[in-house]
BADRENKE-415397 format. One record per residue (C-alpha): residue number from 1; residue in three letters; z negated, x, y negated. Coordinates in steps of 0.02 Angstrom, whole numbers, always signed. Each point is the difference from the previous one (the first is absolute). Example, Ala and Ser with C-alpha at 12.3 -4.5 7.8 and 13.67 -1.06 7.14 Angstrom:
# residues 2
<site><n>1</n><res>Ala</res><pz>-390</pz><px>+615</px><py>+225</py></site>
<site><n>2</n><res>Ser</res><pz>+33</pz><px>+69</px><py>-172</py></site>
//
This chain:
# residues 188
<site><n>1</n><res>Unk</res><pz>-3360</pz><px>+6708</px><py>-4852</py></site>
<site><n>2</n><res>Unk</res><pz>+20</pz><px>-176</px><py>-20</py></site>
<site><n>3</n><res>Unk</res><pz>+169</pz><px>-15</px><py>+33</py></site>
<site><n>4</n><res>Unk</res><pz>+4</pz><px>+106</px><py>+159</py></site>
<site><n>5</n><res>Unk</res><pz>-147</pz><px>-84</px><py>+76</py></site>
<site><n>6</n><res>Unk</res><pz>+82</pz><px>-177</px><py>-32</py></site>
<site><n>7</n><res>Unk</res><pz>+175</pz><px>+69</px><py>+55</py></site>
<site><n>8</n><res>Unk</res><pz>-64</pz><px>+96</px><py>+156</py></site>
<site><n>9</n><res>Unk</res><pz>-168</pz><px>-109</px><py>+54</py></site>
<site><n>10</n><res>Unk</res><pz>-94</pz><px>+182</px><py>-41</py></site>
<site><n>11</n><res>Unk</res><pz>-171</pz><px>-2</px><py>-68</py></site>
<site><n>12</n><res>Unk</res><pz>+6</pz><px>+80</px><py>-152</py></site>
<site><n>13</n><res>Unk</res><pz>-176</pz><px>+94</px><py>+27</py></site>
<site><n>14</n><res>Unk</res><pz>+88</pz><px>+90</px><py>+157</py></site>
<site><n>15</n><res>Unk</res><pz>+159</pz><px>+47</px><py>-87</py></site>
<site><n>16</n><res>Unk</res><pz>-131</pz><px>+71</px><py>-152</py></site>
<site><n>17</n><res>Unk</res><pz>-100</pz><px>+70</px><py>+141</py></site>
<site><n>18</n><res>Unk</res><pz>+131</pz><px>+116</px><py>+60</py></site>
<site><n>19</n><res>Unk</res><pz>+72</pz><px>+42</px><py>-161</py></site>
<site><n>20</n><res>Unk</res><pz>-158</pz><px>+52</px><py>-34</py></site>
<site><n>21</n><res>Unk</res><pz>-62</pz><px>+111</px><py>+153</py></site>
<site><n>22</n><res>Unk</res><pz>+184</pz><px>+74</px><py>-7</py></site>
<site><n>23</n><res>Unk</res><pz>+27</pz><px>+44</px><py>-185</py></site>
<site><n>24</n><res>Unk</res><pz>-147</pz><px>-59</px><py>-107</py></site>
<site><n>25</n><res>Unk</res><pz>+109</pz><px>-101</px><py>-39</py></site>
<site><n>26</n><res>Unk</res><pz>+146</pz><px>+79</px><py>-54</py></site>
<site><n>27</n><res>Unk</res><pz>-90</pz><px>+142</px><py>-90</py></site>
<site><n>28</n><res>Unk</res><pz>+32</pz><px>+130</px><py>+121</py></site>
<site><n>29</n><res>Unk</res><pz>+156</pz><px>-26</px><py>+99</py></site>
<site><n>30</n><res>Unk</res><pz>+5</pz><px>+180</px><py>+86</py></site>
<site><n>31</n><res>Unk</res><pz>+62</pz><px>+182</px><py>-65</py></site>
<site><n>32</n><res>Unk</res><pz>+122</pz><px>+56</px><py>+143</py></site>
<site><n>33</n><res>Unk</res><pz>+169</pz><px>+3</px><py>-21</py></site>
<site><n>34</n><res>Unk</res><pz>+48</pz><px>-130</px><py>+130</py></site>
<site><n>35</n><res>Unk</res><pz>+146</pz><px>+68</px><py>+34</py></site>
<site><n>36</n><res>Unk</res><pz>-67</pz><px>+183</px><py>+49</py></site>
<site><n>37</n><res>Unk</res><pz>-118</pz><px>-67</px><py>+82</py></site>
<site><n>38</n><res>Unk</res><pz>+127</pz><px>-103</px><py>+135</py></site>
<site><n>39</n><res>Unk</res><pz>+114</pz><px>+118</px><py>-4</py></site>
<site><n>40</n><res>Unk</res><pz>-137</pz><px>+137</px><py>+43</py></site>
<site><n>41</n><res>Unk</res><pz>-49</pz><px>-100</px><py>+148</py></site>
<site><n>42</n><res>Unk</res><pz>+194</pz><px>-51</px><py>+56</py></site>
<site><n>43</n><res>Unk</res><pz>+60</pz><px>+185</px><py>+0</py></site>
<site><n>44</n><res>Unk</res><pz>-132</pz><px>+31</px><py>+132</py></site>
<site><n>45</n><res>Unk</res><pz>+107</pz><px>-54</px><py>+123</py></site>
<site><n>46</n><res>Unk</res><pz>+79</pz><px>+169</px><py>+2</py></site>
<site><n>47</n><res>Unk</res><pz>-76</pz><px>+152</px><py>+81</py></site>
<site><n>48</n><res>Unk</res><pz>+27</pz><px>+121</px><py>-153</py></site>
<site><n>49</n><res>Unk</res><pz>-88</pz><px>-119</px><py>-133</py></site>
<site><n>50</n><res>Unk</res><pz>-141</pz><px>-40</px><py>+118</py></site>
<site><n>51</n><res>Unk</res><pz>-37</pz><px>+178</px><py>+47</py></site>
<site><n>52</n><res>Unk</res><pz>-14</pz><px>+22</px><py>-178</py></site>
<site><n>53</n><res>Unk</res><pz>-130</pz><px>-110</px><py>-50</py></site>
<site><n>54</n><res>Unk</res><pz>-87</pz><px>+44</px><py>+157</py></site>
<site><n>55</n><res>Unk</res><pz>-6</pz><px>+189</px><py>-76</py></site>
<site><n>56</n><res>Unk</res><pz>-51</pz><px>-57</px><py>-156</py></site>
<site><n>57</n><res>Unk</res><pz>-142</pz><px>-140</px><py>+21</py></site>
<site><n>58</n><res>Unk</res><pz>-148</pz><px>+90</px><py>-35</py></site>
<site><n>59</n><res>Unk</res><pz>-133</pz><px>+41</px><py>+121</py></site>
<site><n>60</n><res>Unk</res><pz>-110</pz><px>-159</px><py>-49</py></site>
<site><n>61</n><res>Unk</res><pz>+148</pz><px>-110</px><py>+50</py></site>
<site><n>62</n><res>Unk</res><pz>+34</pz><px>+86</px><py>+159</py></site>
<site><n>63</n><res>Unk</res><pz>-136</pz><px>-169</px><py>+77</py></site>
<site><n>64</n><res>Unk</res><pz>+119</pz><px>-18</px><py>+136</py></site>
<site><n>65</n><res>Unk</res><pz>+85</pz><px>+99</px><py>+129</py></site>
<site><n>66</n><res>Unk</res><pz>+178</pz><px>+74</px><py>-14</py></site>
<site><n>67</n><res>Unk</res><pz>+47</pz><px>-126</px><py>+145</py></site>
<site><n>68</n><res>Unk</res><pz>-88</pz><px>-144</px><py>-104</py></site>
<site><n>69</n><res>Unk</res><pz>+90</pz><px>+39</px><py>-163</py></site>
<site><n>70</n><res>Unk</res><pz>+177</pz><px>-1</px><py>+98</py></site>
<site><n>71</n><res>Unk</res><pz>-50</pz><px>-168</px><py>+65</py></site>
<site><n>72</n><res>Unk</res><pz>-39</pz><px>-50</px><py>-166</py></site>
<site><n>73</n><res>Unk</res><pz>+128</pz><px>+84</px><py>-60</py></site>
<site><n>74</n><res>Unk</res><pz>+114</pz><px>-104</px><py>+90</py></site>
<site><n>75</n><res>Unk</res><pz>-77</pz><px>-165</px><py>-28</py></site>
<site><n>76</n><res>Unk</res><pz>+5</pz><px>+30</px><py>-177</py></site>
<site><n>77</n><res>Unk</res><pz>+177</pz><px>+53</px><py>-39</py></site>
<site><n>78</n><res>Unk</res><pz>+88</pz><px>-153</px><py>+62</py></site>
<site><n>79</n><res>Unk</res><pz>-111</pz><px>-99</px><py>-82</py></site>
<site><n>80</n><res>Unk</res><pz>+29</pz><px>+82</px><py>-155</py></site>
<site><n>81</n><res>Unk</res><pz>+171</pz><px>+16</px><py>+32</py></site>
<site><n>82</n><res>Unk</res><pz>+8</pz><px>-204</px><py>+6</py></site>
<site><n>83</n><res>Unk</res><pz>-130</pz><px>-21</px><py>-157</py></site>
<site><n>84</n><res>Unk</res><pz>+137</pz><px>+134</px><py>-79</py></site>
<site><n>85</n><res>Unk</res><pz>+157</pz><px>-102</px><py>+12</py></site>
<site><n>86</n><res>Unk</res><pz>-110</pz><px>-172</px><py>-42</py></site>
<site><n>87</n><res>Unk</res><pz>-68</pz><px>+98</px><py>-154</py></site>
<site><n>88</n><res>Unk</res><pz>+181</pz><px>+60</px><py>-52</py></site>
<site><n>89</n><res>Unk</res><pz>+88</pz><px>-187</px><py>+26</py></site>
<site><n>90</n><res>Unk</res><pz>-145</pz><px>-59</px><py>-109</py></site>
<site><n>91</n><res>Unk</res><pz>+22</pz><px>+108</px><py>-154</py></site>
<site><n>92</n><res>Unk</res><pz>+196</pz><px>+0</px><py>+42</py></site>
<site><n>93</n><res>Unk</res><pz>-11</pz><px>-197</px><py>-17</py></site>
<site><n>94</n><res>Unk</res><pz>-126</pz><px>-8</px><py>-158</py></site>
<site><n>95</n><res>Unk</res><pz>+84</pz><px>+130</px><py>-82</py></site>
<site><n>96</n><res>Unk</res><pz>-159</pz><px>+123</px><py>-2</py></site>
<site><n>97</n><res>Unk</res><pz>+7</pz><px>+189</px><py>-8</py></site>
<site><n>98</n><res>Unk</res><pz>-73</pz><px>+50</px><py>+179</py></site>
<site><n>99</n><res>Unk</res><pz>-82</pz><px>+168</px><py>-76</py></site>
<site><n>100</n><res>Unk</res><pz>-97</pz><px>-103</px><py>-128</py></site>
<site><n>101</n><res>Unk</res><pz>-102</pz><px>-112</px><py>+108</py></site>
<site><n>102</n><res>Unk</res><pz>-187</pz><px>+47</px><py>+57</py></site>
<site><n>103</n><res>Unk</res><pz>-79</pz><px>-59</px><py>+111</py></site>
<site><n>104</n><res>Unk</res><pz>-136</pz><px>+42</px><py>+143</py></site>
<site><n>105</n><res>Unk</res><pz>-19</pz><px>+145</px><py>+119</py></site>
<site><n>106</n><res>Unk</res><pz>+35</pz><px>-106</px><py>+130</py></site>
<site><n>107</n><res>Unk</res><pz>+158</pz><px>-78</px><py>-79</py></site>
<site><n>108</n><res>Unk</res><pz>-62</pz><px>-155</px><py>-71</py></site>
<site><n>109</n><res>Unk</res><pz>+63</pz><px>-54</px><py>-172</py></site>
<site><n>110</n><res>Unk</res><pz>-19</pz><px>-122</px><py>-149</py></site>
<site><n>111</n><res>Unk</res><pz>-152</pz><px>-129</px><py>-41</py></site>
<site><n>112</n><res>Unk</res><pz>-3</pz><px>-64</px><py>+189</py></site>
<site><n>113</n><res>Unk</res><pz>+26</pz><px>+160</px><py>+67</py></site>
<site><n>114</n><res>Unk</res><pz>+129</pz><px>-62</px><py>+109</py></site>
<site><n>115</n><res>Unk</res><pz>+95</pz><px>+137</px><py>+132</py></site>
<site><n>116</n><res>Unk</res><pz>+179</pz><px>+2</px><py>-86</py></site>
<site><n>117</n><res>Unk</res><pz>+60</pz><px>-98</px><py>+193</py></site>
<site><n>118</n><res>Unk</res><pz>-121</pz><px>-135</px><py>-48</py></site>
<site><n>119</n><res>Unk</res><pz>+103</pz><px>-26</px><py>-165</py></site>
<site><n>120</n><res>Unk</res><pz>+160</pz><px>-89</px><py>+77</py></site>
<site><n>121</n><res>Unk</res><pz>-88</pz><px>-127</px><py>+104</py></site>
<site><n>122</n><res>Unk</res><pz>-128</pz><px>-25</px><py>-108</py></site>
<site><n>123</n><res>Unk</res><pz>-3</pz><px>+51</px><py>-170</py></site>
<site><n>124</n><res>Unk</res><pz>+27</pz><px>-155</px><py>-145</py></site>
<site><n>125</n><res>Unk</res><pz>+69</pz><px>-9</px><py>-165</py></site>
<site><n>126</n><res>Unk</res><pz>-160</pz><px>-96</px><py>-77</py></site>
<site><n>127</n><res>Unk</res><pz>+52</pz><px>+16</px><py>-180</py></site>
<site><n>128</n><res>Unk</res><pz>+166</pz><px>-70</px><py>+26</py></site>
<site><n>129</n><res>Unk</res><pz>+105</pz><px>+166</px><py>-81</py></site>
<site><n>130</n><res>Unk</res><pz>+102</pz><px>+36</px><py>+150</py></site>
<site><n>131</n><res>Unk</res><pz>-55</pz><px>+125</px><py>+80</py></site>
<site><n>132</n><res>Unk</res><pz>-151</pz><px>+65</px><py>+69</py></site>
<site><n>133</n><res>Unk</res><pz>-117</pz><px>+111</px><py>-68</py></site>
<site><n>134</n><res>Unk</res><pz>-170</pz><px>+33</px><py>+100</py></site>
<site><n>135</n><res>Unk</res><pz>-44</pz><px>+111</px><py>-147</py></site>
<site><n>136</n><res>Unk</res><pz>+6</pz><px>-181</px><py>-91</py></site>
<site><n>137</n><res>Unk</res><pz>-147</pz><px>-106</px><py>+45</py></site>
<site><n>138</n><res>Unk</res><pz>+85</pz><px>-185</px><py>+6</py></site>
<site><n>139</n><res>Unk</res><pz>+121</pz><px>+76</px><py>+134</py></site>
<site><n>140</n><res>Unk</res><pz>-156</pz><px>+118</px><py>+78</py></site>
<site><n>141</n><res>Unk</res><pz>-117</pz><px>-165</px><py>+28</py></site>
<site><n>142</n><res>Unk</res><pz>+152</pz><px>-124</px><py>+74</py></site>
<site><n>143</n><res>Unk</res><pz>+37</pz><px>+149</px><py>+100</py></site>
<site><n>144</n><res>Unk</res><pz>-166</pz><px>+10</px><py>+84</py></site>
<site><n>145</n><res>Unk</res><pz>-13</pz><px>-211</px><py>-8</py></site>
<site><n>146</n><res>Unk</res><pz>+160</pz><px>+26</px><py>+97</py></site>
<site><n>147</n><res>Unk</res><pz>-32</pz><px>+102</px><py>+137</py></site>
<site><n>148</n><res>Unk</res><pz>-178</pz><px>-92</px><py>+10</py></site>
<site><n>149</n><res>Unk</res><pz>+106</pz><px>-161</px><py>+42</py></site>
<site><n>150</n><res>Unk</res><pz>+121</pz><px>+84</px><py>+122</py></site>
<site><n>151</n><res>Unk</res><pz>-159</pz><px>+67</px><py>+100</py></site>
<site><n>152</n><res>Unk</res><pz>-80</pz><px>-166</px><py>-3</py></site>
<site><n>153</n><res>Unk</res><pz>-88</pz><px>-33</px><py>-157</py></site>
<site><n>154</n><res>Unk</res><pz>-36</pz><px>-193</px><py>-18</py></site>
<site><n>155</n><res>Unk</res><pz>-118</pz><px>-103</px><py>-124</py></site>
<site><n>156</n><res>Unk</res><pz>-167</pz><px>-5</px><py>+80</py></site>
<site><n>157</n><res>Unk</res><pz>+39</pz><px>+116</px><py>+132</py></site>
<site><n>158</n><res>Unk</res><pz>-171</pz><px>+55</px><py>+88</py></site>
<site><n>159</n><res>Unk</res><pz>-85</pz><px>+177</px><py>-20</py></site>
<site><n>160</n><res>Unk</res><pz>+77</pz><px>+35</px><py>+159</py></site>
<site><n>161</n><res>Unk</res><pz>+149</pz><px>-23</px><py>-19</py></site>
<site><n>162</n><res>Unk</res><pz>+6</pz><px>+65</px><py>-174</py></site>
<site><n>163</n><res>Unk</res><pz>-48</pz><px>+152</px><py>+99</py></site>
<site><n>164</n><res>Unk</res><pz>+150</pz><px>+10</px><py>+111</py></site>
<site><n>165</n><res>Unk</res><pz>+113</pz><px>+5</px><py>-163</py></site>
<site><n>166</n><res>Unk</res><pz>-72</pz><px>+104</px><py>-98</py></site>
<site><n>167</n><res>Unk</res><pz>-1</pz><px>+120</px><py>+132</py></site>
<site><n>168</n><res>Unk</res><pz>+199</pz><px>+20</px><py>+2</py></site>
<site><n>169</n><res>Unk</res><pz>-40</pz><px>+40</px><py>-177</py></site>
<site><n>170</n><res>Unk</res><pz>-93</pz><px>+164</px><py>+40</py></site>
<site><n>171</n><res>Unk</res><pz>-67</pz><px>+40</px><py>+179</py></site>
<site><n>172</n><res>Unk</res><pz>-188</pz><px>+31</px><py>-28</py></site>
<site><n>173</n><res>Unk</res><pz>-142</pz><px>-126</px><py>+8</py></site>
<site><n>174</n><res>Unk</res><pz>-108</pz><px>+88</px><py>-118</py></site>
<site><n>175</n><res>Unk</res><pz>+152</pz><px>-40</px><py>-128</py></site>
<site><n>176</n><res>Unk</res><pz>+31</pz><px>-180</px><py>+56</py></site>
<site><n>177</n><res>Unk</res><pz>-202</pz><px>-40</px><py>-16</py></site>
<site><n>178</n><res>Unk</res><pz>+20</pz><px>+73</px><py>-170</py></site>
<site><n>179</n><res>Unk</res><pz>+122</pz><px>-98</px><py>-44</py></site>
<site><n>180</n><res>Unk</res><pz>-51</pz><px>-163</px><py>+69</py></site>
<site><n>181</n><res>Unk</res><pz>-199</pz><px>+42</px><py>-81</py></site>
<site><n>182</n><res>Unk</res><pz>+80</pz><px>+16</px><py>-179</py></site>
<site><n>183</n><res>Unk</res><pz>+116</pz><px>-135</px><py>+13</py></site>
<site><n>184</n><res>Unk</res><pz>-163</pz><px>-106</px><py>+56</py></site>
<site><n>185</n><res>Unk</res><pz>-109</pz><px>+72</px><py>-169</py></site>
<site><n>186</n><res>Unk</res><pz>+194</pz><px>-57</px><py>-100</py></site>
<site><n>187</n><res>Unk</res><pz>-46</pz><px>-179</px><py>+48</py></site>
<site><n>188</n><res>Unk</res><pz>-165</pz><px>-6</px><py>-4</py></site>
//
């Protein structure tokens, strides 16, 4: 923690703060297998998958109209389909088996939880091995310090502010308050 918040200008309490809400802190990292999981979501693009899921969601998960879930649907498999290849040039590049890694059911994965496109751009070797390895937490907290920084993380910056970058991190206010209220009770 120390050395990503002097490397990347991060308070520490906000990197801890996420690692925290996302993984209790690396003790649960997520049971999926990632790469179902993307792969699921990328073959959707296709009629014949898609009408098969459709058959088989059951009734409870039928929330939304046929013509929502095809919008969805859609939506969903190119994203997938990009978070796919990103995954796949990760674990091709760190030398991981792709059928071994958990993560969440929304495709997250490691300490930071990071979506496997987040990884390139973002993602830090913080114990110096080489490679990077969110499942390790030196490279998990300069990951997050890193992206932080790219979205506009700077010593001292206001609550506001703070705000606006934590937000890239996940898209919900109820998260970013909780984030910014524990990092607060980490100082105090």
């Amino acid at each position: 923690l120390a050395f990503a918040e002097k490397t990347f200008e991060v308070d520490k309490e906000v990197i801890t703060a996420i690692i925290l809400v996302e993984t209790k802190l690396g003790t649960y990292t997520g049971n999926r297998s990632l790469i179902n999981t993307l792969a699921t979501l990328s073959a959707m693009s296709d009629e014949k998958p898609r009408q098969i899921i459709w058959d088989n969601l059951p009734d409870d998960d039928r929330r939304m109209s046929r013509k929502e879930f095809e919008k969805k649907a859609d939506r969903k498999s190119s994203w997938a389909y990009r978070e796919l290849k990103a995954f796949l040039t990760y674990t091709e590049k760190e030398g991981m088996d792709p059928t071994a890694i958990k993560g969440s059911y929304a495709g997250a994965m490691g300490i930071s939880q990071f979506m496997p496109s987040n990884i390139a751009p973002y993602g830090r070797d913080g114990n110096k091995d080489g490679r990077v390895n969110l499942f390790v937490h030196a490279d998990a907290i300069s990951s997050v310090a890193s992206y932080l920084k790219h979205y506009g993380w700077k010593p001292g910056v206001s609550r506001e502010k703070a705000f606006k970058v934590v937000y890239h991190y996940n898209h919900s206010k109820y998260y970013v308050n909780t984030i910014l209220d524990i990092a607060d009770k980490l100082k105090g």
